[in-house]
C-alpha positions in Angstrom: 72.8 91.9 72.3 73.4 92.6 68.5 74.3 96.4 67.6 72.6 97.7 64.7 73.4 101.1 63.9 76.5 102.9 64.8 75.3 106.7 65.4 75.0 109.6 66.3 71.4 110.4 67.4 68.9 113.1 68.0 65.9 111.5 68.8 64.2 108.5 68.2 60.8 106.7 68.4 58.4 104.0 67.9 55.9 103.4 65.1 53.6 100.7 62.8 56.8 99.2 61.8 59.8 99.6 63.8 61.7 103.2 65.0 61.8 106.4 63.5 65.5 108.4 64.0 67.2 111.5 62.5 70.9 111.3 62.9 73.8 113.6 62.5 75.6 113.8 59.2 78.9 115.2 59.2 80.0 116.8 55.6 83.3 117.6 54.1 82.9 121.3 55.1 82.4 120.1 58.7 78.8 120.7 59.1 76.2 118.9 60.4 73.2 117.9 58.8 70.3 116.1 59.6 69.1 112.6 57.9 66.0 111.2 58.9 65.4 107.5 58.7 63.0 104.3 59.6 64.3 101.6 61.5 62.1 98.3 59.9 62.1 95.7 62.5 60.9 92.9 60.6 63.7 93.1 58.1 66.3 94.1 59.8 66.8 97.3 58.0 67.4 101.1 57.8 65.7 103.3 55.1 65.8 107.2 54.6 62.4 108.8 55.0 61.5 112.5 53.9 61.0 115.3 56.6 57.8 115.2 55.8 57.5 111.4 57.0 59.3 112.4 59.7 57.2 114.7 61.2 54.0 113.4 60.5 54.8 110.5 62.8 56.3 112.5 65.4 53.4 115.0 65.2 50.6 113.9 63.6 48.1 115.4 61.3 48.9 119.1 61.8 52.8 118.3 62.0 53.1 121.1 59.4 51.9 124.0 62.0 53.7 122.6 64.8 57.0 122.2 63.3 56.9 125.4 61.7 56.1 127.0 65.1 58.7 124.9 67.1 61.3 125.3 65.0 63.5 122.9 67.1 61.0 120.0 66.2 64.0 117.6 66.1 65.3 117.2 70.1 61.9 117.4 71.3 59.9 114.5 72.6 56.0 114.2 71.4 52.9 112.8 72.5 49.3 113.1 72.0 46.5 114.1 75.0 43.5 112.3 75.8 42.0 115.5 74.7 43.2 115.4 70.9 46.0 118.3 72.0 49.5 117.7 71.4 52.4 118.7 73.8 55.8 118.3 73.4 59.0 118.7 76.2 62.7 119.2 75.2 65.5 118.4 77.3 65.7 121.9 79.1 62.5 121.2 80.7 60.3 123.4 78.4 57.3 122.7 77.0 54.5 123.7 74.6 51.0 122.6 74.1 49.1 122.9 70.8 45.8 122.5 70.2 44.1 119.9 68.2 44.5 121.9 65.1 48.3 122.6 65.7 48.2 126.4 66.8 50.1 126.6 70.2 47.7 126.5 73.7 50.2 127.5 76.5 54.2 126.9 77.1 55.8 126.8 80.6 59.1 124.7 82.1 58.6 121.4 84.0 60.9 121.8 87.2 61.0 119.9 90.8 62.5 122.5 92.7 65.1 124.3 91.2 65.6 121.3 88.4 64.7 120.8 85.5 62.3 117.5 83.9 62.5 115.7 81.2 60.3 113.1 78.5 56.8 112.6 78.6 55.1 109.1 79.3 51.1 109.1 79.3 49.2 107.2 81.9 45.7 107.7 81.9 44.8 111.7 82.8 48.5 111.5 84.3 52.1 111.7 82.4 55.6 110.7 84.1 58.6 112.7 84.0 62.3 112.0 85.0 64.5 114.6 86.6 68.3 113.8 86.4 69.6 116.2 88.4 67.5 115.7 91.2 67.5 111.6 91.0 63.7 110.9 90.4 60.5 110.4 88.4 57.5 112.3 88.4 53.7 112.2 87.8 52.0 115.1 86.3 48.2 115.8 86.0 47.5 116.3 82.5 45.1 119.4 83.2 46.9 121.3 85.8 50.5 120.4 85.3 50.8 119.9 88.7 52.7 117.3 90.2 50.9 114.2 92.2 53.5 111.7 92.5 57.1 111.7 93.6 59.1 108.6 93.4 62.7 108.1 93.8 64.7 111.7 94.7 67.0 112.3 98.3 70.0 110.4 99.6 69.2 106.9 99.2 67.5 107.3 95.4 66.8 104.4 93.8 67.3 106.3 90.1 70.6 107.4 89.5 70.3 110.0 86.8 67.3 109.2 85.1 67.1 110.2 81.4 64.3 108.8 79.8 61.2 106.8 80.7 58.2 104.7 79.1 55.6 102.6 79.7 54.5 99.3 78.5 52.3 96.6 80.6 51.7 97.8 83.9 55.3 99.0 84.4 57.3 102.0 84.0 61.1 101.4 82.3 63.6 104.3 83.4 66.8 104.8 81.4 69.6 105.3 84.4 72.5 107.0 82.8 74.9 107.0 85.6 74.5 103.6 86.5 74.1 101.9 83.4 71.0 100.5 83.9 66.8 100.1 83.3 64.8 100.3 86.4 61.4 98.8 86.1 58.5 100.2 88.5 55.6 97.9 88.7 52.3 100.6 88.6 50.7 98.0 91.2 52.8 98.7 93.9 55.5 100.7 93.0 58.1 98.3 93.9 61.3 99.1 91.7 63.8 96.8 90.0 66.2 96.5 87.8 65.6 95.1 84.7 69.2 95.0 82.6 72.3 97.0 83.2 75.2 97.6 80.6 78.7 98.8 80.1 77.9 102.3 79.3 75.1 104.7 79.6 71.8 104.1 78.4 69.8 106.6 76.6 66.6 105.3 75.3 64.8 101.7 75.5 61.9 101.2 73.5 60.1 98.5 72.5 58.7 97.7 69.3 56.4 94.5 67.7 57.7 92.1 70.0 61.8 93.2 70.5 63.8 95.5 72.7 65.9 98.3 71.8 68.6 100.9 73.4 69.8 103.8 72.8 73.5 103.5 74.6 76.3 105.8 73.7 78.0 104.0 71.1 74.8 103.0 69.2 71.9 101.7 69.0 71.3 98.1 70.0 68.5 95.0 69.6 68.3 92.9 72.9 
């Protein structure tokens, strides 16, 4: 494992060439500013972007019109509908949905129980969830926003505060934070593993042109 950048984070994603991240930048005056950089994976290298960049990858076409509406467009996770929409969920559990042409459709809060969920993860006419606080992952119906799938969640939960999830070949990858660990679900049968544990809490794992990358709390890593 080979650290690459040591950072702090607000988001991060994949794209064409690598990740896209905005980090904190801490000035003289003790403010924080935001810095938005490309992560090239083939060279090994970091290179500042523009906002404009920025956005246009996390957002798409119309990334103008959502951002402006948003205006947190920074801690927010993005993805695109089969339908062409856009929605987007923050870590409170809120959400938004904007049309194809960027204009907001509907907002709400994603919640099991009385606790909130998290990230977004597209399967088919379905999207996957995590819920930290209540030790599970969720599957959402892309048209109703109702829930259809529980997994994980009660006493003996195989997730032990889930705080991100993806997708790549047939299986889901959950970020554990409190255990220190990536849980693999296989779609097949929804048998659950785990798939790598470290020293500290993970964050993000993505996976990008044939390499693996964390997000733990001292950096960001390349397995």
């Amino acid at each position: 494992m080979e650290k690459i950048l040591n950072i702090e984070i607000f988001d991060m994603f994949p794209y064409e060439h690598g990740f896209i991240f905005s980090k904190k930048i801490r000035t003289d005056e003790g403010r924080v500013k935001i810095s938005y950089n490309t992560f090239l994976t083939e060279l090994g290298e970091s290179h500042s972007i523009s906002r404009g960049a920025y956005l246009f990858n996390k957002f798409g076409e119309t990334y103008k019109n959502i951002a402006n509406q948003l205006g947190d467009y920074v801690t927010c996770d993005s993805t695109l509908l089969p339908d062409g929409r856009r929605m987007v969920v923050f870590p409170s559990g809120e959400y938004g949905i904007f049309t194809a042409n960027g204009m907001v459709q509907s907002t709400g809060d994603l919640k099991y129980k009385e606790d909130r969920a998290h990230g977004i993860c597209m399967d088919g006419e379905n999207f996957w969830s995590v819920v930290p606080n209540s030790n599970c992952v969720l599957r959402y119906n892309v048209k109703s926003l109702g829930i259809n799938m529980r997994i994980g969640g009660g006493r003996a939960s195989a997730f032990e505060r889930p705080e991100d999830i993806v997708m790549y070949d047939g299986k889901l990858y959950v970020c554990c934070a409190e255990s220190c660990c990536v849980k693999s679900i296989d779609l097949k049968d929804y048998s659950i593993r785990t798939y790598i544990v470290f020293d500290e809490p993970i964050w993000k794992y993505l996976r990008v042109n044939g390499k693996e990358f964390v997000l733990l709390n001292s950096g960001i890593y390349k397995l």
